[in-house]
C-alpha positions in Angstrom: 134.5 123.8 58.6 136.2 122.5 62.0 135.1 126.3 63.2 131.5 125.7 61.9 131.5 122.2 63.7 132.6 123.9 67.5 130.4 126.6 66.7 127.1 123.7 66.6 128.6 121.9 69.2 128.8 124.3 71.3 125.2 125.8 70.6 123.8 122.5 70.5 125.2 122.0 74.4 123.7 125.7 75.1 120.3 124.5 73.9 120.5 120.9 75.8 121.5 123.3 79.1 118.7 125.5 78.6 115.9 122.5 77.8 117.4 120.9 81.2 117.1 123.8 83.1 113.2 124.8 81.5 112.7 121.2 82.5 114.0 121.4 85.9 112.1 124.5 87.1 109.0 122.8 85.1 109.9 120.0 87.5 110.0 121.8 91.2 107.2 124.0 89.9 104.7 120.4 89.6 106.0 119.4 92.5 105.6 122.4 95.2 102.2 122.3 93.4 101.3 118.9 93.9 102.9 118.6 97.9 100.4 121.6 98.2 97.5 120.4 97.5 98.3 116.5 98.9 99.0 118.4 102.4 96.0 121.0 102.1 93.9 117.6 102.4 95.1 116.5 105.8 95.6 120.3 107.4 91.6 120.7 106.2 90.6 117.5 108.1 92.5 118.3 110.9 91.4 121.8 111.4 87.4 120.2 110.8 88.3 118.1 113.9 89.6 119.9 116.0 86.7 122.3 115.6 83.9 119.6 116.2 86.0 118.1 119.1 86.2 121.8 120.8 82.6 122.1 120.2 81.6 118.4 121.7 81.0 117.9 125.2 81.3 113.8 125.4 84.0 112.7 126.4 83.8 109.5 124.4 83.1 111.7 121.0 86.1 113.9 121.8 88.5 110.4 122.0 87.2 109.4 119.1 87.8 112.4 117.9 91.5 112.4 119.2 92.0 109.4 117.4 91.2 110.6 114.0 93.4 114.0 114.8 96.3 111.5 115.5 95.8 109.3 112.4 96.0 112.6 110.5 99.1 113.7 111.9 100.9 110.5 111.2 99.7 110.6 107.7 100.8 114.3 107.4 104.0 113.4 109.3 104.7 110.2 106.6 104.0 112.6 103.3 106.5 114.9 104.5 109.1 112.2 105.4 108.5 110.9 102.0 108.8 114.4 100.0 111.8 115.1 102.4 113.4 111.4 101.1 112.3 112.3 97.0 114.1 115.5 97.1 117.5 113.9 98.4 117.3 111.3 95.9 116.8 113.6 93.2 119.0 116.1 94.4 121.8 113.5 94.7 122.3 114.3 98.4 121.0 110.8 99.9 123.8 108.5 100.0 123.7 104.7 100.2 126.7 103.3 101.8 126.7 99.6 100.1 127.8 96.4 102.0 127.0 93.0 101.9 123.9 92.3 103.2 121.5 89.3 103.7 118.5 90.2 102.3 116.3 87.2 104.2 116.8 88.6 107.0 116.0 92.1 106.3 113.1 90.9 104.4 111.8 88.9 107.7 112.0 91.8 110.3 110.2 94.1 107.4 107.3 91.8 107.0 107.1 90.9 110.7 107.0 94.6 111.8 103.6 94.4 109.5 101.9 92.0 111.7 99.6 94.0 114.0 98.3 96.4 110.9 97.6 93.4 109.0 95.8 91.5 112.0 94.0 94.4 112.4 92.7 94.8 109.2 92.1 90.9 108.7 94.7 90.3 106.0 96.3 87.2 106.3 99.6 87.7 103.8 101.5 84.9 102.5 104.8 84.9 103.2 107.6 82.7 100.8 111.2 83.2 101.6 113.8 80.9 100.4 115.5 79.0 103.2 118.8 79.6 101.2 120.9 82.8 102.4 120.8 85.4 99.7 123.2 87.8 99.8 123.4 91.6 97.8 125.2 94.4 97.4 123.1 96.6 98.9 122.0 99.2 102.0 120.0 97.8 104.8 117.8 100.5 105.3 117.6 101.1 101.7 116.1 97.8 101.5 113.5 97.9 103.9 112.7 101.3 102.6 111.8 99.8 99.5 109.8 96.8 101.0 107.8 99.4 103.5 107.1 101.4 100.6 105.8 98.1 98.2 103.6 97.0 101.5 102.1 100.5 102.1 101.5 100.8 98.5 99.2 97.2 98.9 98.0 98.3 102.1 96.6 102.2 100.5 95.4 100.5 97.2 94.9 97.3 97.4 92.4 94.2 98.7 92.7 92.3 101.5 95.5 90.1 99.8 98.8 90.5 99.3 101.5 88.3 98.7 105.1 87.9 99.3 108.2 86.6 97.8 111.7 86.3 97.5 114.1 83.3 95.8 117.1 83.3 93.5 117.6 81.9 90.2 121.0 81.3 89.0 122.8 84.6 90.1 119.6 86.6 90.4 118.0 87.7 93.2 113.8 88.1 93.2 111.9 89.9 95.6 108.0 89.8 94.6 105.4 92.0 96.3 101.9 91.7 94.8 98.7 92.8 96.1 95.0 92.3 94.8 93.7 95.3 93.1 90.0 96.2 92.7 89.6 97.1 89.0 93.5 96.3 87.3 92.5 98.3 84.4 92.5 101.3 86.2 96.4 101.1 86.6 98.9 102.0 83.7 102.1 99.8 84.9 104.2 102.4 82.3 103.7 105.4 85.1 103.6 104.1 88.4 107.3 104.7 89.2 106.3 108.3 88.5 106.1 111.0 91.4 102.7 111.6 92.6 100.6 109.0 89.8 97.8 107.6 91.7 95.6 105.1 89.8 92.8 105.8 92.2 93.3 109.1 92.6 89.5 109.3 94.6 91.1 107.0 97.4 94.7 108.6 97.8 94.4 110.9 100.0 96.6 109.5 102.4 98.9 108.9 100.2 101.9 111.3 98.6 102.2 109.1 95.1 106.0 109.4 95.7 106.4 105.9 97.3 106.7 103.4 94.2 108.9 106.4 92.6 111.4 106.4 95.9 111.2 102.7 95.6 112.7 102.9 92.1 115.5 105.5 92.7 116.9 103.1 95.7 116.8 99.7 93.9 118.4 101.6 90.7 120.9 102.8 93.7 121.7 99.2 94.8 122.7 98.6 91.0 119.0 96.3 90.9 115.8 96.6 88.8 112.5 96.8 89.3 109.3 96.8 87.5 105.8 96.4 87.6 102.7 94.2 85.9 99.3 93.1 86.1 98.9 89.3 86.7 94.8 88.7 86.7 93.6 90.9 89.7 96.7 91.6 91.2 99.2 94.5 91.0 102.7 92.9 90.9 106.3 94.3 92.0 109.4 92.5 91.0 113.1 93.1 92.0 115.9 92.2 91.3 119.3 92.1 92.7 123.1 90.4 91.4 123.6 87.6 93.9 126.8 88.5 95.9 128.8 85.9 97.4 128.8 86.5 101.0 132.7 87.3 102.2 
């Protein structure tokens, strides 16, 4: 019987091994095929571009031009850094050296490095930050990774409103990002932490999808949580952090 027992134990590992493996190779294969196709999209464009702009004798058609060959080569440039970031997370090669940090201030010098994009775009964002200094166990850059990603996410998808926030209660720590949304019932809150979901998928194509789901790998990282939920017409992210007594 004890022989009959190991002998299923060990089979049932075998089969657990194998699933994980069948699921893993599913895994890269969705992804090579999805980073395909969201980078065939920018190459395309570029390539169109450069073609009209070799072909254009203005000079003021062939700045313009320029221009749009630029903004396609930092959007290219951004998918990549954000494949390159998923693939460490998930491959357990990023690590996140974690020190006390106060998250007020990395909060502020996040939002404020916002402040041209959103002038230009005539969003007005409103800002709430306690006055109190929070403290968390966290990585800096982790953090504002996290914040950059929420903000881009609002800036990609969103309406010219987004809002901002971040208070304690008790020994919690809440950071808030929401954004005004165009139709809410377009998003499923269940999948957006998933790699490459796009609730509008017809106006993503500057984006990788991978954002929210490197969002979610840090905060789980820095021992937070995070979620997401529709409130009226607007898209809400909430974290939150252990407060840690500054030392």
């Amino acid at each position: 019987a004890r022989l009959a027992a190991d002998i299923n134990s060990i089979t049932d590992g075998l089969n657990k091994a194998v699933a994980n493996e069948v699921k893993s190779e599913r895994l890269k294969s969705e992804l090579i095929s999805n980073v395909s196709h969201d980078i065939r999209t920018p190459l395309t464009s570029l390539d169109g571009y450069v073609q009209l702009m070799e072909n254009c004798e203005s000079p003021m058609e062939q700045k313009q031009y320029m221009k749009i060959i630029q903004e396609r080569i930092t959007s290219l440039k951004a998918m990549l850094e954000e494949l390159f970031t998923f693939t460490k997370l998930k491959n357990d090669t990023l690590h996140l050296e974690l020190t006390t940090c106060c998250i007020n201030k990395i909060v502020k010098s996040t939002i404020f490095s916002y402040y041209n994009e959103w002038t230009a775009r005539g969003i007005k964002p409103e800002i709430h930050i306690s006055e109190e200094l929070l403290f968390i166990k966290g990585n800096e850059p982790g953090i504002r990774r996290v914040l950059q990603n929420l903000i881009k996410n609002g800036l990609d998808h969103g309406q010219k409103k987004i809002s901002i926030a971040l208070f304690s209660m008790q020994e919690q720590i809440f950071l808030q990002v929401k954004n005004q949304v165009e139709d809410a019932k377009e998003i499923d809150v269940s999948q957006v932490f998933e790699r490459f979901y796009k609730a509008d998928e017809a106006r993503s194509k500057t984006s990788s999808g991978l954002g929210l789901s490197i969002a979610r790998e840090l905060v789980l990282r820095m021992d937070g949580e995070i979620q997401a939920r529709i409130e009226g017409q607007e898209f809400c992210v909430e974290i939150v952090f252990p407060k840690n007594e500054f030392s």
